[in-house]
PDB file of N, CA, C and O in Angstrom:
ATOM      1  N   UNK A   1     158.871 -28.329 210.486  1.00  0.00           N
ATOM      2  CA  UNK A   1     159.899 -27.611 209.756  1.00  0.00           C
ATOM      3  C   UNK A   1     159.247 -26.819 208.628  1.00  0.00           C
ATOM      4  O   UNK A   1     158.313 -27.268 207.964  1.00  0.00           O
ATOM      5  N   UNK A   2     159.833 -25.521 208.434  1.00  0.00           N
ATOM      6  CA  UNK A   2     159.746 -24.993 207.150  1.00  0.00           C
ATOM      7  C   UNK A   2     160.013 -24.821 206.497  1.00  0.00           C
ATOM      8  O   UNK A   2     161.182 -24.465 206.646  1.00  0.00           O
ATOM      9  N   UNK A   3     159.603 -24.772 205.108  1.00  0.00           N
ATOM     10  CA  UNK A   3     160.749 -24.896 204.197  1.00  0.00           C
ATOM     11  C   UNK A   3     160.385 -23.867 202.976  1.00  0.00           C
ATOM     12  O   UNK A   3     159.477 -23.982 202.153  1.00  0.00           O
ATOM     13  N   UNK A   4     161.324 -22.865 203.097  1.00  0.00           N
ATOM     14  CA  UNK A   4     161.275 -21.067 202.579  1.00  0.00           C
ATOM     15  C   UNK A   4     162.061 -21.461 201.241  1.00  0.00           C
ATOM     16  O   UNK A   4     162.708 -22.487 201.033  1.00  0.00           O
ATOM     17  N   UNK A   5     161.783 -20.140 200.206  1.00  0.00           N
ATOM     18  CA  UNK A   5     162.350 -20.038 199.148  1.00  0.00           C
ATOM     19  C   UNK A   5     161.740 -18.156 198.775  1.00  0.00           C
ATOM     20  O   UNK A   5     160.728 -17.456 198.746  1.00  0.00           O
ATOM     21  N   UNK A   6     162.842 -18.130 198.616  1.00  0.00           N
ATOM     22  CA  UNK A   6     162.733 -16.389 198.104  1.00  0.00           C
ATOM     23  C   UNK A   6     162.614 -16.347 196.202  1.00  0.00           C
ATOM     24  O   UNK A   6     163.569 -16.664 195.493  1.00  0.00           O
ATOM     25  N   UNK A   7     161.666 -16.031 195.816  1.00  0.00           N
ATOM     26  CA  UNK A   7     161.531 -15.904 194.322  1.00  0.00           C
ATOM     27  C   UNK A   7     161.556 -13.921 193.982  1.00  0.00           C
ATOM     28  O   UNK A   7     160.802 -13.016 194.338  1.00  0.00           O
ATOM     29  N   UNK A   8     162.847 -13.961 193.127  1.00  0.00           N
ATOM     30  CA  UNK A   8     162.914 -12.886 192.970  1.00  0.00           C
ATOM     31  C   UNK A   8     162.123 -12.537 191.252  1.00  0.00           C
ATOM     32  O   UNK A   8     162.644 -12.597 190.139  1.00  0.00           O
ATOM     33  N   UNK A   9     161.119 -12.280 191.541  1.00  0.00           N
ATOM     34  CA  UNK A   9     160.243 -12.323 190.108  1.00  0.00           C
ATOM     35  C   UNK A   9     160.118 -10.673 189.786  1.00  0.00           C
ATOM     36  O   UNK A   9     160.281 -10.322 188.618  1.00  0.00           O
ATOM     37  N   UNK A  10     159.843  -9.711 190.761  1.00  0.00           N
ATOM     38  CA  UNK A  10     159.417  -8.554 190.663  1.00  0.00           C
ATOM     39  C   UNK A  10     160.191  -7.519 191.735  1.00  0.00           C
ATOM     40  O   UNK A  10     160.518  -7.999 192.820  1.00  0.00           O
ATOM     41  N   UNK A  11     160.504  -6.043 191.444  1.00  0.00           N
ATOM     42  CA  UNK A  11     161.484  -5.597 192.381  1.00  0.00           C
ATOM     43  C   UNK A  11     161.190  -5.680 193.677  1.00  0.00           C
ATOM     44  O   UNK A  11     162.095  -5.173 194.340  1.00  0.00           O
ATOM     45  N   UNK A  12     159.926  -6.285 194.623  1.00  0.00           N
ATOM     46  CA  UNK A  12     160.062  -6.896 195.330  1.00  0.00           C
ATOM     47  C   UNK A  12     160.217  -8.418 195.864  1.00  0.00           C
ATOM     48  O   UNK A  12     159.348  -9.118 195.345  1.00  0.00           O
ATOM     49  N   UNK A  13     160.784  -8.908 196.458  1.00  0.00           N
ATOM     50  CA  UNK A  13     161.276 -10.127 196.525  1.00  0.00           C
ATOM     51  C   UNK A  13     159.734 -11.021 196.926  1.00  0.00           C
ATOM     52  O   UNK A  13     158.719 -10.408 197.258  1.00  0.00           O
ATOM     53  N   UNK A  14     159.779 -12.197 196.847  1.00  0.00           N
ATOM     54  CA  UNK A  14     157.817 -12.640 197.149  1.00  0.00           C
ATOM     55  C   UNK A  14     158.701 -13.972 197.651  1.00  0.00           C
ATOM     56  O   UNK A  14     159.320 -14.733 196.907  1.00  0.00           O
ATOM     57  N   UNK A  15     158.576 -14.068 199.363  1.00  0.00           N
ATOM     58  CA  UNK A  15     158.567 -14.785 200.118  1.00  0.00           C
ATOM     59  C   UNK A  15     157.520 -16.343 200.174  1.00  0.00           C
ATOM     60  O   UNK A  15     156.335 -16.365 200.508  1.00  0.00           O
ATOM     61  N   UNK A  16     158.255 -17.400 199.801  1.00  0.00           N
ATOM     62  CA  UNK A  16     157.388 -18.468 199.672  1.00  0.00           C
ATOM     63  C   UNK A  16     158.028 -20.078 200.857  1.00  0.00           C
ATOM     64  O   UNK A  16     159.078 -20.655 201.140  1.00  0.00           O
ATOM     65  N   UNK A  17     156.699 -20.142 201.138  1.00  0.00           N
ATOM     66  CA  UNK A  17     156.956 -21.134 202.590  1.00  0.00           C
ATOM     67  C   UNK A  17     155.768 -22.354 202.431  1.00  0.00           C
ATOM     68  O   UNK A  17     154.597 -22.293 202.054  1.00  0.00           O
ATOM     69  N   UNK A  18     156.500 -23.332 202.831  1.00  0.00           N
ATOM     70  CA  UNK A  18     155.757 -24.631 203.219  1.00  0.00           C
ATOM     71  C   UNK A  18     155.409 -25.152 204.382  1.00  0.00           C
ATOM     72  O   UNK A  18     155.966 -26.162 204.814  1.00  0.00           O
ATOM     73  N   UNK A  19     154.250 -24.399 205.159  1.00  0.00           N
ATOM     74  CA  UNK A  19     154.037 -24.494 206.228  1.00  0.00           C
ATOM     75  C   UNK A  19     153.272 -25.657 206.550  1.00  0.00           C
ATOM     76  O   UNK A  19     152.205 -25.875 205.976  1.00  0.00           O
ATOM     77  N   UNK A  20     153.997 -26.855 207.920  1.00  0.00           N
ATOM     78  CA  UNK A  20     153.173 -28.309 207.629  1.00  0.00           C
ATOM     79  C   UNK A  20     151.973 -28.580 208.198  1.00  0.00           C
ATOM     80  O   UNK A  20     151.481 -29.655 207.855  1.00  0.00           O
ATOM     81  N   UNK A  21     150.984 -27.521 209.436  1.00  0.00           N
ATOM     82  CA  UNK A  21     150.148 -27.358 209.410  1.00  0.00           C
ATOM     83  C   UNK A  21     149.075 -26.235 209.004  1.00  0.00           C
ATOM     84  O   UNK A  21     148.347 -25.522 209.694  1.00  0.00           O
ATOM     85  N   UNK A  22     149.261 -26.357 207.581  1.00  0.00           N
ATOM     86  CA  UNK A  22     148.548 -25.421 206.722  1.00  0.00           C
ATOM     87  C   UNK A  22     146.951 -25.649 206.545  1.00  0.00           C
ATOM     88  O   UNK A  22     146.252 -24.996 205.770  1.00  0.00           O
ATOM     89  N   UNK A  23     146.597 -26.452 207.204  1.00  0.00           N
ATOM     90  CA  UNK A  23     145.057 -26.527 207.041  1.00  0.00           C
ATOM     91  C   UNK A  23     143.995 -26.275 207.836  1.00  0.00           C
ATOM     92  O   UNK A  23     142.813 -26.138 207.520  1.00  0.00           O
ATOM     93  N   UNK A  24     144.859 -26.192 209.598  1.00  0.00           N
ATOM     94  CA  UNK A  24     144.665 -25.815 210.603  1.00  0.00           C
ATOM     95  C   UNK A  24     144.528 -24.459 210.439  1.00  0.00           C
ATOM     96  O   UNK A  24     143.463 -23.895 210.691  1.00  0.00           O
ATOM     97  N   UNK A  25     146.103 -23.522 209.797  1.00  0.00           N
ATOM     98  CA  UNK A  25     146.106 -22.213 209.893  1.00  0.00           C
ATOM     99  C   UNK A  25     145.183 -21.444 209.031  1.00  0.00           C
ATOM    100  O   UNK A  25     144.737 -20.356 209.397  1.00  0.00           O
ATOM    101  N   UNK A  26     144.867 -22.016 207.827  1.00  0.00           N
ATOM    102  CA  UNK A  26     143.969 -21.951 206.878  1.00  0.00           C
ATOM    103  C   UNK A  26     142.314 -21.896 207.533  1.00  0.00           C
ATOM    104  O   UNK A  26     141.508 -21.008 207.255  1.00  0.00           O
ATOM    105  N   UNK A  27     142.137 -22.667 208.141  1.00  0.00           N
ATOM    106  CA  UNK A  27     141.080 -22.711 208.722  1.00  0.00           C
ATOM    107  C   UNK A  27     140.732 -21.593 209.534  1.00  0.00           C
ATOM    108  O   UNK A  27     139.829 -20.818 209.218  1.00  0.00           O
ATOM    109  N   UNK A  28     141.641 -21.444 210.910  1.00  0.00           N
ATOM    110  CA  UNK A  28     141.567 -20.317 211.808  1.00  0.00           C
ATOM    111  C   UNK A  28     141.653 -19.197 211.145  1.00  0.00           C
ATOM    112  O   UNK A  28     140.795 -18.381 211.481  1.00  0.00           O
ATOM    113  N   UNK A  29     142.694 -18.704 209.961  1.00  0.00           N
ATOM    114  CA  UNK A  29     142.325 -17.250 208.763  1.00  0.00           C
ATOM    115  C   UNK A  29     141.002 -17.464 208.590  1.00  0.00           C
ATOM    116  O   UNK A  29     140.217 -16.900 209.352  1.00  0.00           O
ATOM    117  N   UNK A  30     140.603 -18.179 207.723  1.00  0.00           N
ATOM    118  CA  UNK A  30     139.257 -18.315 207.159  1.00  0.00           C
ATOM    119  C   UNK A  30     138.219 -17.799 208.170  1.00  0.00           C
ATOM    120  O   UNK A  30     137.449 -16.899 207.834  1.00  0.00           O
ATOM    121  N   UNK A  31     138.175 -18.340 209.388  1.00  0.00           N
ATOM    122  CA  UNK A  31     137.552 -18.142 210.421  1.00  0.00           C
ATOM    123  C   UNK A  31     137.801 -16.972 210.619  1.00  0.00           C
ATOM    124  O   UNK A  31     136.704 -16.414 210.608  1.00  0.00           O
ATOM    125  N   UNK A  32     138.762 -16.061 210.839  1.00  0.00           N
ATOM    126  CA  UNK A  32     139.120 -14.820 211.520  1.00  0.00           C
ATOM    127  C   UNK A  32     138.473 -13.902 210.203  1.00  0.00           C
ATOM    128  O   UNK A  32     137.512 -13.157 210.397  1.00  0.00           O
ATOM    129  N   UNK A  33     138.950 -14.006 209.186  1.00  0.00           N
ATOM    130  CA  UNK A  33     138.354 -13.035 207.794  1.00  0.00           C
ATOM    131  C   UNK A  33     137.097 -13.175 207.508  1.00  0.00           C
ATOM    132  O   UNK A  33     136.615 -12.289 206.802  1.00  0.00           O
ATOM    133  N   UNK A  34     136.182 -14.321 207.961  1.00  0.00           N
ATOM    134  CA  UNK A  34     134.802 -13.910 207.951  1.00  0.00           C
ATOM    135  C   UNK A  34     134.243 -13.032 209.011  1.00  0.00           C
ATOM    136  O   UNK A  34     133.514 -12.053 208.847  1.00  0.00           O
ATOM    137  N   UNK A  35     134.758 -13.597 210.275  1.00  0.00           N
ATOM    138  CA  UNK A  35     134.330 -12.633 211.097  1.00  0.00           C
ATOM    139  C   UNK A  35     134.217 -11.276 211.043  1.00  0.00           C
ATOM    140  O   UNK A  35     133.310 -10.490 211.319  1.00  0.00           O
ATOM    141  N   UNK A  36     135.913 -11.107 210.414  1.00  0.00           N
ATOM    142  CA  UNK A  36     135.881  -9.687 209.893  1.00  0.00           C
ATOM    143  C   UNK A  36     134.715  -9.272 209.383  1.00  0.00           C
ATOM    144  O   UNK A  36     133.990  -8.567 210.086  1.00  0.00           O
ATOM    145  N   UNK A  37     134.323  -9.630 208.075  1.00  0.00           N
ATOM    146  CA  UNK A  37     133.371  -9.257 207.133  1.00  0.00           C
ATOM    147  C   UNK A  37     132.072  -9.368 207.810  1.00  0.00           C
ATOM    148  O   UNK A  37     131.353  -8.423 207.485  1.00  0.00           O
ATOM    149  N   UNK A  38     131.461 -10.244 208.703  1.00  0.00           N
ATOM    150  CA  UNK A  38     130.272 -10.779 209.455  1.00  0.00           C
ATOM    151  C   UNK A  38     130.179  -9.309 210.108  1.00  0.00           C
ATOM    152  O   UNK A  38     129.153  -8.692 209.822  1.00  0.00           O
ATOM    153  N   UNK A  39     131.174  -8.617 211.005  1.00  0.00           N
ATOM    154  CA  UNK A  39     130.924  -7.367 211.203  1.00  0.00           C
ATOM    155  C   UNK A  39     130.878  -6.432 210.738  1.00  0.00           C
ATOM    156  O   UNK A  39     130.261  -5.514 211.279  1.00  0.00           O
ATOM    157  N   UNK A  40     131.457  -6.285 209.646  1.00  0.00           N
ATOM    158  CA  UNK A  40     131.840  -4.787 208.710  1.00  0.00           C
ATOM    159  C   UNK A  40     131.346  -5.449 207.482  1.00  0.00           C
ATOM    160  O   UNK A  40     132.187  -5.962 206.744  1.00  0.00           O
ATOM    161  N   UNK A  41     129.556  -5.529 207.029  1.00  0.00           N
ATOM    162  CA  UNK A  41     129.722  -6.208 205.433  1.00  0.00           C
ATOM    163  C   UNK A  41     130.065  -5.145 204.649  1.00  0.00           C
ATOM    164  O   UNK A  41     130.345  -5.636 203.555  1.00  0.00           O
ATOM    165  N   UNK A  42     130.232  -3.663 204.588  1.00  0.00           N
ATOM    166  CA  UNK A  42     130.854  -2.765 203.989  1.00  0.00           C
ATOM    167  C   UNK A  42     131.995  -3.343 203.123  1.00  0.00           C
ATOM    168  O   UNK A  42     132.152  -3.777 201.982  1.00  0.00           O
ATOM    169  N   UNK A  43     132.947  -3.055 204.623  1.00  0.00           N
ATOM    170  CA  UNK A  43     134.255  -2.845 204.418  1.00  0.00           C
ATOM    171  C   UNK A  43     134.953  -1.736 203.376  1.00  0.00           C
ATOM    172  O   UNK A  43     134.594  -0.562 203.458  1.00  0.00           O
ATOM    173  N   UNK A  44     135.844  -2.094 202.507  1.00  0.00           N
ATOM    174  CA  UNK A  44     136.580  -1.066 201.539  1.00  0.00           C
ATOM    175  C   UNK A  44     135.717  -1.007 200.044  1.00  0.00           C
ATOM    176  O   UNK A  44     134.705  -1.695 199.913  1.00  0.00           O
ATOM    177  N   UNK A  45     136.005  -0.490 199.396  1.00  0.00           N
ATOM    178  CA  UNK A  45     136.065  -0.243 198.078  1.00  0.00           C
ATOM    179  C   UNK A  45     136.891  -0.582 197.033  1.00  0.00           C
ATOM    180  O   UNK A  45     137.009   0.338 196.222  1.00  0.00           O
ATOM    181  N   UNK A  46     137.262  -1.189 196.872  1.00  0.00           N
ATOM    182  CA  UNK A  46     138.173  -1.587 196.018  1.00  0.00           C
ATOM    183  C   UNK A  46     138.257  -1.862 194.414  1.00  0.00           C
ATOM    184  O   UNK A  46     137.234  -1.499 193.835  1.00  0.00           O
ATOM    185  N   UNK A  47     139.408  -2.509 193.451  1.00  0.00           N
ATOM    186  CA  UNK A  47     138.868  -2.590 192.094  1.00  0.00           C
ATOM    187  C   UNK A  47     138.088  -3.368 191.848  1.00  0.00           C
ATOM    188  O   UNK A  47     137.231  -3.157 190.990  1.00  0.00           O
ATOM    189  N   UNK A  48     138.184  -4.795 192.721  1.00  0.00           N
ATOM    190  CA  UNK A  48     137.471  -5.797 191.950  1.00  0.00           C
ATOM    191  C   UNK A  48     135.811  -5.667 192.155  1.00  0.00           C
ATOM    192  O   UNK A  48     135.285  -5.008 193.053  1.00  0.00           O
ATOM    193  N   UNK A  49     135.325  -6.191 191.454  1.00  0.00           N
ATOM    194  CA  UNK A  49     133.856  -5.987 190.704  1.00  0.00           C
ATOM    195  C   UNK A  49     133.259  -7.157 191.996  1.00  0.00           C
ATOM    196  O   UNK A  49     133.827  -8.246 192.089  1.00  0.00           O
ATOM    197  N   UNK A  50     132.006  -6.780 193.008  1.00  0.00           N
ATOM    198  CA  UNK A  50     131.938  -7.555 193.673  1.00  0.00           C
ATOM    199  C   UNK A  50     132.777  -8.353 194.758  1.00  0.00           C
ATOM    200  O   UNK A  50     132.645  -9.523 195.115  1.00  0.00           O
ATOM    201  N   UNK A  51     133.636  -7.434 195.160  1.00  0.00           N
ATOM    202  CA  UNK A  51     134.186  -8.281 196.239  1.00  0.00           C
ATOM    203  C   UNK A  51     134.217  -7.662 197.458  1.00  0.00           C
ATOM    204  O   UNK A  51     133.538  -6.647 197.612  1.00  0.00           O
ATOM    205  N   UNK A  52     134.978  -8.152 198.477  1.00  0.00           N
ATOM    206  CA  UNK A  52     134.922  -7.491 199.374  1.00  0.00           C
ATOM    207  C   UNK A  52     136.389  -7.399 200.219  1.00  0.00           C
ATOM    208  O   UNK A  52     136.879  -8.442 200.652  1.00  0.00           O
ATOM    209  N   UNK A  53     137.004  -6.217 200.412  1.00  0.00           N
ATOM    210  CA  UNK A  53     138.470  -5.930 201.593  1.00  0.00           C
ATOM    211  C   UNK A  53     138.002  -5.707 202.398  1.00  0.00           C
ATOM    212  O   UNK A  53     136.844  -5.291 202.342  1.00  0.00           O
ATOM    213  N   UNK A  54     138.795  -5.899 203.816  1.00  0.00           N
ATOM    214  CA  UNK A  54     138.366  -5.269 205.115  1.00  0.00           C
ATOM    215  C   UNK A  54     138.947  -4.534 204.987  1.00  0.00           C
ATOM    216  O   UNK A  54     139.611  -4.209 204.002  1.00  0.00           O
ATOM    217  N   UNK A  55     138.809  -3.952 206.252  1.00  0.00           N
ATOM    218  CA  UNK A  55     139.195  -2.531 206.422  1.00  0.00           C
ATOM    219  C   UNK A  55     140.715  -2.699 207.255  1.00  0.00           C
ATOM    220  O   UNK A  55     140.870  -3.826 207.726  1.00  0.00           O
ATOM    221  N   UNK A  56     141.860  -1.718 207.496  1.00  0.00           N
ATOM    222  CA  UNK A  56     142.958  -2.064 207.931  1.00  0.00           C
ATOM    223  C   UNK A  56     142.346  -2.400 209.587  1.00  0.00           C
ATOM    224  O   UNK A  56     141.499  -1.804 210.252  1.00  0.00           O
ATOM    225  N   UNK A  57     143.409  -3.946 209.972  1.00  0.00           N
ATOM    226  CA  UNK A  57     143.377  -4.069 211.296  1.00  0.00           C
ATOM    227  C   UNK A  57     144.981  -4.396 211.842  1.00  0.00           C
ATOM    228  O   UNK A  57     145.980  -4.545 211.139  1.00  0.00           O
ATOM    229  N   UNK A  58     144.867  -4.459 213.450  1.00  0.00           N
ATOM    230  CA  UNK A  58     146.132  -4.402 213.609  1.00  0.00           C
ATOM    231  C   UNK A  58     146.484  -6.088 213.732  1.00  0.00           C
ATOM    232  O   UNK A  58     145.578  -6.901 213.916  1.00  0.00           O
ATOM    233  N   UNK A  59     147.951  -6.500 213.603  1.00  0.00           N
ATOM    234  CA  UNK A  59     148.143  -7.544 212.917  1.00  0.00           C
ATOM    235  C   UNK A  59     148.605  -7.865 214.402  1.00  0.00           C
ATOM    236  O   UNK A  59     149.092  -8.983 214.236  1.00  0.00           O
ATOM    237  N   UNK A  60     148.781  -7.519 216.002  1.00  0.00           N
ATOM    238  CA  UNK A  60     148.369  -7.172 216.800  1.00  0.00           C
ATOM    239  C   UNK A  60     147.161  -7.844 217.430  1.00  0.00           C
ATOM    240  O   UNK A  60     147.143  -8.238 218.597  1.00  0.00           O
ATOM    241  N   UNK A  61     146.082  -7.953 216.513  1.00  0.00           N
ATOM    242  CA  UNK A  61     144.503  -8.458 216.982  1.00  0.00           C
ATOM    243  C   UNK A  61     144.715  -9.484 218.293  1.00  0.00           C
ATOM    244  O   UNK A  61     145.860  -9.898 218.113  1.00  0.00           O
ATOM    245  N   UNK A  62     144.356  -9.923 219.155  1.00  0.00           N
ATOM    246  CA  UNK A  62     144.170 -10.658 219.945  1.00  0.00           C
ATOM    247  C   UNK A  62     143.443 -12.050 219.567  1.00  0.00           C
ATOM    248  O   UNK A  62     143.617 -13.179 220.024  1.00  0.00           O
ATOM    249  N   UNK A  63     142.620 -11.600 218.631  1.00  0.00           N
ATOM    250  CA  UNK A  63     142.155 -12.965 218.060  1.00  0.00           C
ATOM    251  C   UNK A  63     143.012 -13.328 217.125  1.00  0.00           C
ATOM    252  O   UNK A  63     143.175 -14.543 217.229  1.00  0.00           O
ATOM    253  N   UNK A  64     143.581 -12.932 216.348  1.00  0.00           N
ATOM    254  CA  UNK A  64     144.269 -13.131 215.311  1.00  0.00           C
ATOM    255  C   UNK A  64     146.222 -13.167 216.018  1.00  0.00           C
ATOM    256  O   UNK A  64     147.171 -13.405 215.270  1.00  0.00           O
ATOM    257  N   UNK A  65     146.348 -12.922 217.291  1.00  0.00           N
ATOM    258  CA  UNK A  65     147.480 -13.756 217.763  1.00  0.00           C
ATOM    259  C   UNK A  65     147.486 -15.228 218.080  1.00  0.00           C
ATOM    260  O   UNK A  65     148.504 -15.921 218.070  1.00  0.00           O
ATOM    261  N   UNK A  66     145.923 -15.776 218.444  1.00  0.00           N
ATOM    262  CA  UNK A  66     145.592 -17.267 218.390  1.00  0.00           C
ATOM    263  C   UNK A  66     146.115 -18.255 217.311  1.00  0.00           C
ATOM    264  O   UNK A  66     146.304 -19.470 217.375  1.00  0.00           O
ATOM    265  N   UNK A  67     146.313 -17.262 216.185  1.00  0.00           N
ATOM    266  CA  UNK A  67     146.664 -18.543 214.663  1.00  0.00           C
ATOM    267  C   UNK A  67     148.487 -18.675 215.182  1.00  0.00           C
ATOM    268  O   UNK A  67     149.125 -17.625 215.245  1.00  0.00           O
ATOM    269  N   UNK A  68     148.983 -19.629 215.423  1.00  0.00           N
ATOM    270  CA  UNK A  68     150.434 -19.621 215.382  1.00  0.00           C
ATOM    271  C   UNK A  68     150.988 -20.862 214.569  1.00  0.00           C
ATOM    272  O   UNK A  68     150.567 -22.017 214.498  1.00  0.00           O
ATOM    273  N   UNK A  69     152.168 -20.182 213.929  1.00  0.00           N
ATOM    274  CA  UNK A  69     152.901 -20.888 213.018  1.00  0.00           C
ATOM    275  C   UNK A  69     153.878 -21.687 213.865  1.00  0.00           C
ATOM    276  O   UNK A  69     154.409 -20.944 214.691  1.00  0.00           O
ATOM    277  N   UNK A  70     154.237 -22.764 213.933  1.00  0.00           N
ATOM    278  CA  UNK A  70     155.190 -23.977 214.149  1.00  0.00           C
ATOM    279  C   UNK A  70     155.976 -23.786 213.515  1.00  0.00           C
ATOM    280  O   UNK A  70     155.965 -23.931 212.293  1.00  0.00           O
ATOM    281  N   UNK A  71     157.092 -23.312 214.359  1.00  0.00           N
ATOM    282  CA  UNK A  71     158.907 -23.795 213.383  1.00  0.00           C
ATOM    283  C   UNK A  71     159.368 -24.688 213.360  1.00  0.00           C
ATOM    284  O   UNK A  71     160.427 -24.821 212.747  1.00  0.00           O
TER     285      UNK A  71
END
């Protein structure tokens, strides 16, 4: 089960969820966003000092349809 709460803090609304295998999904991101970077150590430009964005991908990915959320 999940368990959602909408916090209206800023004129967009910021969607917040308690997902119960979060360490699994956590893991497989983690896994998928290095890869990212493992191929592209570029990537973007951005503000922060030392870091690193990828570059836009489609949310689509085939690897990244593997992570699935449990309702």
């Amino acid at each position: 089960m999940i368990k959602s709460e909408i916090l209206k803090l800023f004129p967009e609304p910021i969607f917040k969820y308690k997902i119960e295998d979060h360490k699994d999904i956590n893991k497989k991101l983690s896994e998928y966003i290095y890869n990212l970077k493992n191929n592209d150590d570029e990537g973007l430009k951005r503000s922060n000092k030392g870091g690193w964005h990828s570059k836009n991908f489609e949310l689509k990915d085939k690897k990244l349809n593997t992570i699935s959320i449990r309702h």
